[in-house]
Structures are given as C-alpha cells and as structure tokens.
N, C-alpha and C positions, 0 to 999 in steps of 0.2 A: 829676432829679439822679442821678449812674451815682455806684455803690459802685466804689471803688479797692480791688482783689485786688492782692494779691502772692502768687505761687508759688514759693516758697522750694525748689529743686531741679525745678525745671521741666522740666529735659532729661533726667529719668528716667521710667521707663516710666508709672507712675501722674500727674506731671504733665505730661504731652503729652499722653497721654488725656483731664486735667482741661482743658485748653487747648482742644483740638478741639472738644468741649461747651459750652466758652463762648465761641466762636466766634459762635455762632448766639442769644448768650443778649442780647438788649435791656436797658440799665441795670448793666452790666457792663465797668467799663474797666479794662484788663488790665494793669499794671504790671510791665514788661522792664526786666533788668539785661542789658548787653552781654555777649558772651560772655567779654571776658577782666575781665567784674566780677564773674562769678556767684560766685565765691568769695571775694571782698573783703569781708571782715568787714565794714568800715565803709561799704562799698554797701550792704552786704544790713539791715545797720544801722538805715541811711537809709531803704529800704524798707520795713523791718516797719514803722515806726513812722509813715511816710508814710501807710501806706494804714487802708483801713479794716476791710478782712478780711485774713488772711495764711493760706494752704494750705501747712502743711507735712508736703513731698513727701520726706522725708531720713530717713534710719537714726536709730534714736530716741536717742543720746546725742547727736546734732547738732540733734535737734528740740529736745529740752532745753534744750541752750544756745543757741537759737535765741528761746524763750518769754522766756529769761533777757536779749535784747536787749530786749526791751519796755521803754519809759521814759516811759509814759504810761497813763491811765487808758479810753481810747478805741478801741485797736484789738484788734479782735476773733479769733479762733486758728480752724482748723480743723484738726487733727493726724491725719495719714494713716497714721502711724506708730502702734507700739504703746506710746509711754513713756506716754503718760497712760491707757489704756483702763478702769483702774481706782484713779485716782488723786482724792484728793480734792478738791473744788472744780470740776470740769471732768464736764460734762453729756457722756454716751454717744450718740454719735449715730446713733441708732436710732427716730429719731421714728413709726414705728408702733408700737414696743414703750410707748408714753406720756411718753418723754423730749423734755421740753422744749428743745427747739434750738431755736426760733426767738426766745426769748427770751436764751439764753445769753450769754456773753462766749467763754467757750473749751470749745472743742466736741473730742471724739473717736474721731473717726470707725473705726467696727468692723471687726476683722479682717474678712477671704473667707469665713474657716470660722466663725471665732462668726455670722456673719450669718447661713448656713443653719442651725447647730445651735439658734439663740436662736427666730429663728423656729420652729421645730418645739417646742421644748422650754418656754420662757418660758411659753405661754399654757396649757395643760395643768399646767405646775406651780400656774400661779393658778389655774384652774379646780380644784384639789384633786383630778386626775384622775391626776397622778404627785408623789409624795409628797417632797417638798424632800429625805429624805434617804435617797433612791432611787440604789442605783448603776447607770450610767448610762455605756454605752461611744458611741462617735462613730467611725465612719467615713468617710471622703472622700478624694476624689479630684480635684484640679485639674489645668488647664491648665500648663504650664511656664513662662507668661508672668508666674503670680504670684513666682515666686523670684527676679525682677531680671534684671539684665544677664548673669551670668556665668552661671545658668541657662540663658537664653536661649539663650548661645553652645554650651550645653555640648550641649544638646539639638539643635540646629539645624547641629551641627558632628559629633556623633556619630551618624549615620543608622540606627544599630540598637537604638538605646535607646527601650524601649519605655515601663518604669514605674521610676520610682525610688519606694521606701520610705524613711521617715526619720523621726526623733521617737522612734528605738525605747531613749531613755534616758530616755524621758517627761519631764516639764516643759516641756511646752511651751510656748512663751510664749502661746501663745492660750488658755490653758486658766485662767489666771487670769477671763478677760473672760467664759467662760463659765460659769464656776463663779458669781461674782459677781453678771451680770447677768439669770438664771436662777433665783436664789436657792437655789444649791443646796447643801447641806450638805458635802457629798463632791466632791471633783473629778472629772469624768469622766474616762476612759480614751480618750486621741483616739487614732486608727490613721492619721496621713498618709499622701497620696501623692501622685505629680505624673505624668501620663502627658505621652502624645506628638502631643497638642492644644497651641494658643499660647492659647488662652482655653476657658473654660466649666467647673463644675467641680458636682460630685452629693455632696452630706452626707448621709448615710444613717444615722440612729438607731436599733437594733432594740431593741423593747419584748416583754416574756414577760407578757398582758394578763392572763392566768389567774394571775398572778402577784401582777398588782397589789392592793391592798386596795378599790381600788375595782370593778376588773374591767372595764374600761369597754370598751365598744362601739367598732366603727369608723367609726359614726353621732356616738356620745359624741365620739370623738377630733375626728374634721370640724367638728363645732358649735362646740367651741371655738375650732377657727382660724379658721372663720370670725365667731365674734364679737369675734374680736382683729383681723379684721385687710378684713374685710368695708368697703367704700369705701375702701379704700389702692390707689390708683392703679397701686403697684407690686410689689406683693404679690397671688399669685393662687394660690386657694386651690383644689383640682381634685377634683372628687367623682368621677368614673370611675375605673375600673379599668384597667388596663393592664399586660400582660405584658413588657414591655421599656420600660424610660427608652435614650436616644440620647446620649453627647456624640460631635461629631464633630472631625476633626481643622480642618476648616476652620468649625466654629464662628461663625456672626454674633454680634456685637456686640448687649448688652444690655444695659439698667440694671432689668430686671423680675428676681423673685423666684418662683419657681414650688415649691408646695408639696402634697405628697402623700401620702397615707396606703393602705399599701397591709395588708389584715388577714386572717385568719380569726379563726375565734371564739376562740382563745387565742394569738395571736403577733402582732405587725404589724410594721412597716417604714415609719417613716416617712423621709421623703426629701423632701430641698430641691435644686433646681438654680437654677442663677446662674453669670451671667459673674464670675468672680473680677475682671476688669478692670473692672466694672460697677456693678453694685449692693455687690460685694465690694471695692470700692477707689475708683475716681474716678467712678463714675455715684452712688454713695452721697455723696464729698464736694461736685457740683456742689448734689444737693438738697438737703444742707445747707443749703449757700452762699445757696441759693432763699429757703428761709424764715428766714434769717439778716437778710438782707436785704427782704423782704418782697416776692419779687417770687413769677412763678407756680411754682410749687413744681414743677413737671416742665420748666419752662425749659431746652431743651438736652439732655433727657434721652431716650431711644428705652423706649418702652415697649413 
C-alpha cells in the first residue's frame, strides 16, 4: 500500500529537490496540483486533506494557514519552514538527536544552520562537557541556494559577488530552534553568511576549553559525538586532523552530515558541513517522510 504526499509549494527550490528524492523512493505516490491550481485554495484544500503525509515547502505565515486547512484527524504535516520549529505539540525533526518522528503527526523539519550547530553542540551539552548556560557564538557560512529564488537571481546575475553578511541585527529566526533544542540557557550569537557556492555550507562553533568547568579533552569532545550519533547512517563523526575544510562552488549534492572537532589543549573548533539543500532542507524532510511512513529510512537519500 503507497503513502499519498502532497507537497504544498513544490515548485520552490526545496520541494523540487524533495520531488527528485522521491523519485526513486518505492511506496511513495506523489500527489500533483496542475499548474494553474497550485494556488487555489480549495485545490490545495482538497489535497492536504487527501493525502496522507503533506510537505510543506512555503514561507511560514503560509504554512500556518496551510496546517489551518486540516479537517481531519489523519493526515500527517512535514513543515519545511520555520513557523513551527519551536512550537508546541509538533515533534523537531532531528531524529538522531532522540526525537521521535517516526511516530509523530506533525513534524518540523530543522533549519540548515541549527542542523550543524545542534549536531556539534546538543550532545556535549548532555554529556555535561559544556554547561547549558555557557555563552556560546556560531558561525557559518552557506551556499546561496539556501536564500530562495531571489537570492539565487541575485547571486547568479551579479558575477562579482563574492559573500554577503546578514543577521547583523541578531534575532535571527533560527536562533530560537537552537537555543531550545540544545537546551541552552542563553541564546547564542549566530554570524551568517552566504558565499558564491549554489549548495554546501560549514557551521563552525569555537570553544575556550581551558575555559570550560570541565576542561574537556579533544578525545572528551569526539566521545561524545560519537556516542550520540555512532550507527546514524547520516551523520559522520571524523577523528583526524585536518588543516583545511573545502566548500566548492560546484559542490555535489548530499543528504550526509560531516562533523569535526579540531583542538589544542585549550581552544577547539568544532565544525559541521552539509549540503544546506540536503540534510539542511529536503534530504532531512524525505528521511523524515521514511520513518513517518515506515519505509527504509535512507530511501532516496545520497549518503
């Protein structure tokens, strides 16, 4: 028996990417609106309530009242967006961090940049190794393909632009998801940015370890990521050293998680890379969708 999706904004850059994944995905029938219905309320209507999972790919005051179409007790949410990422009732979906998706109703799938700062930061808060009310800055840098369409153009159309900066009035909306899901006291200080790549993007955390109350090792810090995240298909936790990380402008497509800790005896740097279109956007909501549905959990996914 094949689960009924609907992908609510399908012809934006995160669900065409969701599309091309389940492509290839067995037990997976893909429910289309024509092109001059995709915006008819009462299609899209018809749709959500049709199917049995709904992916939505839409700016979050349209996802909203998109949840707000439901009129029944049966079909299930994937939200791509940020209005729910910290909302109550709706499961985070981070399912290596221990959040249960595969049992959920309405799921929330995590920003680009909480997904590498949670990864790096989450497990070490639980291990007592950084202290919930530790401050705590985040740097990163993505691809331009996470900012949408007009990014896109803006990047692809002005050939000398190399990095944009942005967020420098803080609050950024992803700062909530990582305060929250990190459990952390204080909200951290994020530093965006977007270079002149279409995908891939490096979160970089720096820790003062001589600092910490614990002090911990770059043994300590390794151990714990790997007992968080050790058998996670798509999470890969790297014990060598390395004097250069790479993003390139032509970038392959990923849905893996690569995470690193680089130290001496009082400083480190830990560092996540990810495709922002990937594990940071639609290779995170098709594995949702996997163990939502019960099929194999890397279904369509590029590890």
């Amino acid at each position: 028996m094949s689960v009924a999706v609907f992908i609510d904004g399908a012809e934006g850059t995160t669900g065409i990417e969701i599309r091309e994944r389940l492509a290839s995905c067995e037990g997976i029938e893909t429910v289309t609106l024509a092109d001059d219905r995709r915006k008819d309320v009462d299609a899209r209507r018809t749709a959500i309530n049709d199917a049995d999972v709904v992916i939505l790919c839409l700016p979050d005051a349209a996802a909203k009242d998109a949840v707000a179409m439901i009129a029944n007790d049966r079909t299930r949410v994937i939200d791509a967006s940020s209005a729910h990422r910290t909302a109550d009732g709706w499961t985070y979906g981070f399912p290596e961090l221990g959040f249960d998706v595969a049992n959920a109703r309405f799921v929330s799938n995590p920003g680009c940049y909480p997904t590498g700062f949670l990864a790096l930061v989450a497990p070490l808060v639980r291990a007592s190794l950084i202290p919930a009310d530790w401050p705590l800055t985040v740097n990163a840098v993505s691809g331009y393909s996470g900012g949408g369409k007009a990014l896109i153009a803006r990047f692809e159309s002005e050939g000398d632009l190399a990095f944009r900066g942005y967020g420098y009035a803080l609050g950024h909306k992803h700062v909530p998801e990582m305060q929250r899901h990190a459990g952390l006291a204080h909200a951290p200080v994020f530093a965006p940015g977007v270079v002149n790549a279409y995908r891939g993007m490096v979160v970089e955390v720096p820790l003062h370890l001589a600092a910490l109350p614990a002090r911990p090792s770059r043994t300590a810090l390794l151990d714990a990521l790997h007992a968080a995240f050790d058998g996670a298909a798509l999470v890969r936790v790297h014990d060598e050293a390395a004097d250069e990380l790479l993003l390139r402008t032509d970038q392959p497509p990923s849905d893996a998680l690569d995470l690193y800790v680089f130290a001496d005896a009082t400083q480190a740097r830990l560092v996540a890379t990810l495709d922002n279109l990937g594990k940071g956007a639609s290779g995170a909501a098709v594995q949702n969708l996997n163990l939502m549905a019960g099929l194999d959990p890397l279904a369509g996914l590029r590890v």
